[in-house]
N, C-alpha and C positions, 0 to 999 in steps of 0.2 A: 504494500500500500504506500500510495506518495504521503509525505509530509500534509500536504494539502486536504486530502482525504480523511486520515486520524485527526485533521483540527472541526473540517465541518462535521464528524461523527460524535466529537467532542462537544462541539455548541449546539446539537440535537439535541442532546443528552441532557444540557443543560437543568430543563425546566423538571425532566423527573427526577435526576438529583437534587433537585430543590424540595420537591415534594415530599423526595423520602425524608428526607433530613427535618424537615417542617410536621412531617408525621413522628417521624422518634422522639423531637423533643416534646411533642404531646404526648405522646407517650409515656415520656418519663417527668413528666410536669404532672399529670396525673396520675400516675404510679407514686410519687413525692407527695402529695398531696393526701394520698389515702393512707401511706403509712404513719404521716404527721395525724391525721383525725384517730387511725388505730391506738398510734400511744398517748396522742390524747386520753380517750375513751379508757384503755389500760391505767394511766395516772390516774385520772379519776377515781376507779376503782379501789388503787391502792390505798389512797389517799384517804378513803370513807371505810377502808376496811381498818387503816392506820388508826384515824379518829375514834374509831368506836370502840377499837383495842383500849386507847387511852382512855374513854369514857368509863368501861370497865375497871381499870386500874385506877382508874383516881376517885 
């Protein structure tokens, strides 16, 4: 293949390289986002199970 051939096969390509990349980091924006509300939801837990522990003890 000439030089010239691999650049315009290369700017074809372009826009679904863009795509994929604009799909993964949604991806993992929303992958990040659910494990933040999971340890949320976890803290929480801990936290009212900690509270109550001391409620007992004191």
């Amino acid at each position: 293949m000439k030089k010239e051939d691999i650049s315009k096969a290369a700017r074809a390509l372009l826009p679904l390289i863009f795509i994929l990349i604009l799909t993964a980091v949604l991806n993992m924006t929303t992958f990040a986002i659910g494990v933040m509300e999971r340890l949320v939801k976890e803290s929480y837990k801990i936290g009212y199970m900690f509270g109550s522990l001391l409620e007992v003890i004191i």
